[in-house]
C-alpha positions as CSV (number, residue, x, y, z in Angstrom):
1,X,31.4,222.7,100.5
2,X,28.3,221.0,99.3
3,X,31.0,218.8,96.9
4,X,33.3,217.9,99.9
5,X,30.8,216.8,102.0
6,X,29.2,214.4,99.1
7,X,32.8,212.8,98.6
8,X,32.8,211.9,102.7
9,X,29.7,210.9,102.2
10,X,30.3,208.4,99.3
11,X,33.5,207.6,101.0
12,X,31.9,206.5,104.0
13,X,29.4,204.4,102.1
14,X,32.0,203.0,100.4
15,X,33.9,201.7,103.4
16,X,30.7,200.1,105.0
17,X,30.0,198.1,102.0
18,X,33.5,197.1,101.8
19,X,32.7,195.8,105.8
20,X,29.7,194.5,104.7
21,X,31.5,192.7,102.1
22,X,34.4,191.1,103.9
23,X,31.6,190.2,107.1
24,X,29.2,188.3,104.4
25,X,32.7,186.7,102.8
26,X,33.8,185.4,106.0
27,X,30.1,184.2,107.5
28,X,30.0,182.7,103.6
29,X,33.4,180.9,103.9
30,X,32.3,179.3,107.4
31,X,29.1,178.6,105.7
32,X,30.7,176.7,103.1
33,X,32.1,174.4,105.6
34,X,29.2,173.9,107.1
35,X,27.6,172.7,104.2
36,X,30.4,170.8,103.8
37,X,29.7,168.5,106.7
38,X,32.8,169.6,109.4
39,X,30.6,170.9,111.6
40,X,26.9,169.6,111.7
41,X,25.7,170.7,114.5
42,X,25.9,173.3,117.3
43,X,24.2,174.0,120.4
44,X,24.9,177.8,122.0
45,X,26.6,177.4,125.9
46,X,25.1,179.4,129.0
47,X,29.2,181.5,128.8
48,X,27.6,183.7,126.1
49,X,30.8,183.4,123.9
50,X,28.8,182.7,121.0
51,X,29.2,184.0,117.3
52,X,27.1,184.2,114.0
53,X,27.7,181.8,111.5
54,X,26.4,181.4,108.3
55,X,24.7,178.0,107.6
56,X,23.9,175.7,104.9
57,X,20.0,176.5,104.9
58,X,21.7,180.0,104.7
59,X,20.1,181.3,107.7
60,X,22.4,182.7,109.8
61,X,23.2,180.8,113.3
62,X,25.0,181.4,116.8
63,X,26.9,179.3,118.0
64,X,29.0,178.3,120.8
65,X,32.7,179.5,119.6
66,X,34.5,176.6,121.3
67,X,32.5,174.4,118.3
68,X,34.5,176.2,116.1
69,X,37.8,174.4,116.8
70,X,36.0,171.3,114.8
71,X,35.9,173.6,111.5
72,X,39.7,172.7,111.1
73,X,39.4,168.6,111.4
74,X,39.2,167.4,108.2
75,X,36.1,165.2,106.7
76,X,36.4,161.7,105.9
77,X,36.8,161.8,102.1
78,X,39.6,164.6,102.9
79,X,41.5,161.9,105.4
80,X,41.3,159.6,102.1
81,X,42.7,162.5,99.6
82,X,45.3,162.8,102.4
83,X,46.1,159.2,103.0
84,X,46.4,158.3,99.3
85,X,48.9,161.3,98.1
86,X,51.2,160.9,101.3
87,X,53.6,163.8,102.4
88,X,55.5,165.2,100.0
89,X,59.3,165.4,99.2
90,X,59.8,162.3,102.1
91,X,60.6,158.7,101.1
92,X,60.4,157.2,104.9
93,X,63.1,154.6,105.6
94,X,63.4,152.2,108.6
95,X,66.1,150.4,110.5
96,X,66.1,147.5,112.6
97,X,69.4,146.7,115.0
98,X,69.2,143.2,115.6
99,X,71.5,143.5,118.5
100,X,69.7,145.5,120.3
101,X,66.5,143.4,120.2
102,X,65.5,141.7,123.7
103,X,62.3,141.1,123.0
104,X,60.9,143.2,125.3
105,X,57.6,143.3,122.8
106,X,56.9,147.1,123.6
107,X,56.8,147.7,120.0
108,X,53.9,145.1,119.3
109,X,52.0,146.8,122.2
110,X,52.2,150.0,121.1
111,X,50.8,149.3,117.5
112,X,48.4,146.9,118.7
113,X,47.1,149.6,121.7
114,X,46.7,152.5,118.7
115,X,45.6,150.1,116.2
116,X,42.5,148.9,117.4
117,X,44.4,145.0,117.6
118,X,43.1,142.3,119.3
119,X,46.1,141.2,122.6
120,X,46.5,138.0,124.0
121,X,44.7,139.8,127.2
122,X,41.5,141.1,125.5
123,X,40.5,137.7,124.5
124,X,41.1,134.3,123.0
125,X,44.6,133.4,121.0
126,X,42.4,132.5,117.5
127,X,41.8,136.8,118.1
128,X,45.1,137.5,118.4
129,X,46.4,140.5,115.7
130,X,49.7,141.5,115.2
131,X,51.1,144.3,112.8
132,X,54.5,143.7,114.1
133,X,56.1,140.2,115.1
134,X,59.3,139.0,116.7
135,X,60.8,136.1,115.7
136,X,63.7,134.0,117.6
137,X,66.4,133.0,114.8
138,X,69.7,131.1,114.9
139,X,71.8,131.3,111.5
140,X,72.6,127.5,112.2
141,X,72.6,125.1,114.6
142,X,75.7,126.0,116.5
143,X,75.2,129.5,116.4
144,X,73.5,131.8,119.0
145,X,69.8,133.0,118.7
146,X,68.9,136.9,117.9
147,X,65.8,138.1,118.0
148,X,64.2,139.5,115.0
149,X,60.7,142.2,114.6
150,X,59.3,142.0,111.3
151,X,56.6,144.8,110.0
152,X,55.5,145.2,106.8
153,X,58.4,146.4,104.5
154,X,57.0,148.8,102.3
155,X,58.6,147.7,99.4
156,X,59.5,149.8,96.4
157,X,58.0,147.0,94.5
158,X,55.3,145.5,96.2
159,X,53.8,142.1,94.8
160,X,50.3,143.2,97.3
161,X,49.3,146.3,95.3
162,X,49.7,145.0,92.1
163,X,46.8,141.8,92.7
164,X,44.3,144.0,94.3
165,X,41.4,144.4,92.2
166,X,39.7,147.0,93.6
167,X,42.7,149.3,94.6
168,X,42.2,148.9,97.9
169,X,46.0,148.5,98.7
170,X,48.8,150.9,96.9
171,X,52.1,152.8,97.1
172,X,52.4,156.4,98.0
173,X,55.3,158.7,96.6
174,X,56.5,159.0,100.2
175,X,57.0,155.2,100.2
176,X,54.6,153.7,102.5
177,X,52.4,150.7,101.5
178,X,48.6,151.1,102.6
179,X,45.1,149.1,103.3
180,X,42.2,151.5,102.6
181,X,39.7,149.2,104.1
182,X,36.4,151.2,103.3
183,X,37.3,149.5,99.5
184,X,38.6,146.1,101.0
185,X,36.3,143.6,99.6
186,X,38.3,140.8,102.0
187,X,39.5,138.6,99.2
188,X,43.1,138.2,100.5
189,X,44.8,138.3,97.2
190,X,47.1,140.5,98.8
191,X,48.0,138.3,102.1
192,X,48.8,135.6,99.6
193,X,51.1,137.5,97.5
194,X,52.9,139.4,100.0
195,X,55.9,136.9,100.8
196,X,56.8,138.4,104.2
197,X,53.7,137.4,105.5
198,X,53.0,140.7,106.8
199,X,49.0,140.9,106.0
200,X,46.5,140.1,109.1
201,X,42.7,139.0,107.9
202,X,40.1,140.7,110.4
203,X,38.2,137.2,110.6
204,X,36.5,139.0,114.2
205,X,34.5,142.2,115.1
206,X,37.3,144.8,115.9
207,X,38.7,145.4,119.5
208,X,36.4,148.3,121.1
209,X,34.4,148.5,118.3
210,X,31.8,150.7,120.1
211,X,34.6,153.0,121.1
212,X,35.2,153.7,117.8
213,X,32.1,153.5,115.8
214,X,31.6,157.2,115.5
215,X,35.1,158.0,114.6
216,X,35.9,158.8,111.0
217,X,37.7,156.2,109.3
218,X,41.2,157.1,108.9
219,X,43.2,155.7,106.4
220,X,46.8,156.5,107.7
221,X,45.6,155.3,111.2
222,X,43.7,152.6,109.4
223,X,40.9,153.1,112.6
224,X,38.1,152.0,113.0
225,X,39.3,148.4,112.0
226,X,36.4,146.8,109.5
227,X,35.7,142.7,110.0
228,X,36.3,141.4,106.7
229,X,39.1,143.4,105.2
230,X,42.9,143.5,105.4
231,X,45.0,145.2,108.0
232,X,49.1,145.2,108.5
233,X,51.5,147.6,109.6
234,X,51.4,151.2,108.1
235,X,54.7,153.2,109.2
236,X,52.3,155.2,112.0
237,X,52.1,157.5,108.8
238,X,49.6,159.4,110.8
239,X,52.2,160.0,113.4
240,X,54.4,161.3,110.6
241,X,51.9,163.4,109.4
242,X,52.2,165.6,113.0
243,X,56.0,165.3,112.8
244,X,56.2,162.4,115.2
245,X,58.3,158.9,115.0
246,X,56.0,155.8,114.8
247,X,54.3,154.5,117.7
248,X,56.3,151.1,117.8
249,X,59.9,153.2,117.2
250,X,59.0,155.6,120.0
251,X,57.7,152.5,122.6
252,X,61.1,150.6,122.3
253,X,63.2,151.5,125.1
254,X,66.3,149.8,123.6
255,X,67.2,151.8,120.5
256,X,66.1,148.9,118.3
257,X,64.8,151.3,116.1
258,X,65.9,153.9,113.7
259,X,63.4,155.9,111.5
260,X,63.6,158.9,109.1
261,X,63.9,160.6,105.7
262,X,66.0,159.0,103.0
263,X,65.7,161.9,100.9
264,X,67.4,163.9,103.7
265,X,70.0,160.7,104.3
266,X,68.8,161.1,108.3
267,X,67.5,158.7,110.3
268,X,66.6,159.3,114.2
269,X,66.7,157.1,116.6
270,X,63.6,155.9,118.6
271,X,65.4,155.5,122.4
272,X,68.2,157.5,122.5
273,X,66.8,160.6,119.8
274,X,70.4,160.5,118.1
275,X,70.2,161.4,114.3
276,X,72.9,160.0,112.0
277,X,73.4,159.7,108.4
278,X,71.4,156.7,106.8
279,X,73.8,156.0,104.1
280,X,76.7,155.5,106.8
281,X,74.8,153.6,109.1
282,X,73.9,151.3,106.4
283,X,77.6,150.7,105.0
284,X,79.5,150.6,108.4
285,X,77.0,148.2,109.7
286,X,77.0,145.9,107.0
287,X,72.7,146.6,106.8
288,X,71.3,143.9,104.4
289,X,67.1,143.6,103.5
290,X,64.8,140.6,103.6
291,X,64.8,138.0,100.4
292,X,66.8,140.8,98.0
293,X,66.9,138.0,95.1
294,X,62.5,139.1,94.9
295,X,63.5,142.4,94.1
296,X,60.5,143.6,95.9
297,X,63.0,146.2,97.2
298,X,61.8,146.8,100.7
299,X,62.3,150.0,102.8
300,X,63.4,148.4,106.0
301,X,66.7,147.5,106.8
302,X,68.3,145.0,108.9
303,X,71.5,145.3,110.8
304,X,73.8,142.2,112.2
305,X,73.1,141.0,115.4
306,X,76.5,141.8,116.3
307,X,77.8,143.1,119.2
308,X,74.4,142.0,120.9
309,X,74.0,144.1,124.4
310,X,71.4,141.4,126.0
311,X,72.8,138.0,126.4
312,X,70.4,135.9,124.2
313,X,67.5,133.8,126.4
314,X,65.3,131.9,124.7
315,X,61.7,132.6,125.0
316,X,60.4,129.2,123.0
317,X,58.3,126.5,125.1
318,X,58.5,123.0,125.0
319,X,57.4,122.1,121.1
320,X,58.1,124.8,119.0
321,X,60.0,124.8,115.7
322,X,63.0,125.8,115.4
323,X,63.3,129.1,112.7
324,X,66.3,130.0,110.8
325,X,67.5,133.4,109.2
């Protein structure tokens, strides 16, 4: 009897250390990220739902548990690791319809709005930024105008990356071209060898820069904007982090736009949601890419302005050149 009640006994000691154990593990593990730097501070709220944590003076604190949903944001050197290895198994793709183009300019508005870019209402045209333009083409002469947006085309084999000498700019596995402008040292090698022109020089202080001056930088956002560095179009590849389409492909509201996953041979279009195969789009439409004889290889495609379902109107004043395809 004496025996059995020994064994409960070192059974039931057993069990509170093994509580003791997995309560210190799990104060320890929220400790770690404390010391991290996710969370920095708390301050305990008059609901009483509170709960001990373990800091990184290891003291143990209570805290407010609605502080706890910042534990899961990630720190600003985990954006970076993040926005330099890109999403795996993707290779993003994107295509423009030329017919389809009005120039409606909801797709420069939407990238300048989540991009911290200076608009022609915020301030002076010298401030002007644009991640995404639309040009007004005629093949020739006698032919009729299109209209044309031209981002950044992520090419396969960028010219940028390869002049940049402090690896601020590079190529991800998932195909997107990026600015990390916490290493941008402003010395525009890239904007000259980019021959799309796609590269924008923060000559000014950004748009809201007091807005955003306590944010963490975020590299697939590129947010907050830094005077003296590079910016240009990044595929929204924050918005395809969440499973979203780009900002401008989402904004357009006349299926301009087609976006996806050329590994999976889909792409989805922006207006009307409709998901066909890329391959077939490509070859039935004749799709062709900006100055092939580079062989920069870009990852946005073009199709004919044919079948065009806006009559063309010219939006050119009094003056301006004339551009050809």
């Amino acid at each position: 009897m004496k025996i059995k009640k020994q064994l409960e006994q070192k059974d039931n000691n057993t069990k509170n250390t093994r509580r003791e154990f997995l309560k210190k593990g799990v104060l320890a593990g929220v400790g770690t990220i404390l010391a991290g730097g996710i969370v920095t501070s708390f301050n305990a709220t008059a609901s009483g739902k509170t709960v001990n944590v373990l800091g990184p003076d290891g003291k143990v604190k209570t805290v407010a548990k609605e502080h706890l949903k910042d534990i899961g944001k990630k720190t600003e050197a985990q954006l970076q690791k993040a926005g330099r290895e890109g999403i795996p198994n993707r290779r993003w793709v994107m295509v423009i319809d030329l017919g389809k183009c009005k120039n409606d300019q909801r797709c420069m508005e939407a990238c300048q709005t989540h991009h911290q870019l200076w608009t022609s209402k915020d301030g002076k045209g010298d401030k002007v930024q644009h991640h995404i333009n639309v040009h007004e083409l005629k093949r020739n002469e006698k032919s009729g105008g299109f209209f044309m947006p031209k981002t950044c085309q992520h090419c396969d084999n960028p010219p940028c990356t390869k002049v940049c000498p402090v690896d601020a700019t590079y190529k991800r596995d998932d195909g997107i071209v990026l600015i990390d402008n916490l290493r941008c040292i402003g010395c525009r090698f890239c904007v000259a060898a980019c021959p799309y022109s796609a590269r924008v020089f923060n000559w000014h202080n950004p748009k809201d820069e007091e807005k955003y001056a306590d944010k963490k930088y975020n590299v697939e956002l590129n947010v907050p904007q830094k005077r003296g560095t590079v910016t240009k179009c990044v595929f929204s590849a924050d918005r395809l982090r969440e499973g979203e389409l780009p900002y401008c492909v989402s904004a357009c509201g006349n299926g301009v736009f087609w976006f996806g996953d050329e590994n999976e041979d889909a792409v989805t279009n922006g207006t009307t949601k409709e998901t066909v195969r890329l391959s077939k789009l490509l070859k039935d439409n004749a799709a062709y890419t900006l100055m092939p004889e580079l062989a920069t290889r870009p990852r946005v495609y073009y199709l004919p302005e044919k079948d065009r379902i806006f009559p063309f109107e010219s939006k050119k004043k009094e003056g301006d050149v004339n551009h050809h395809a």
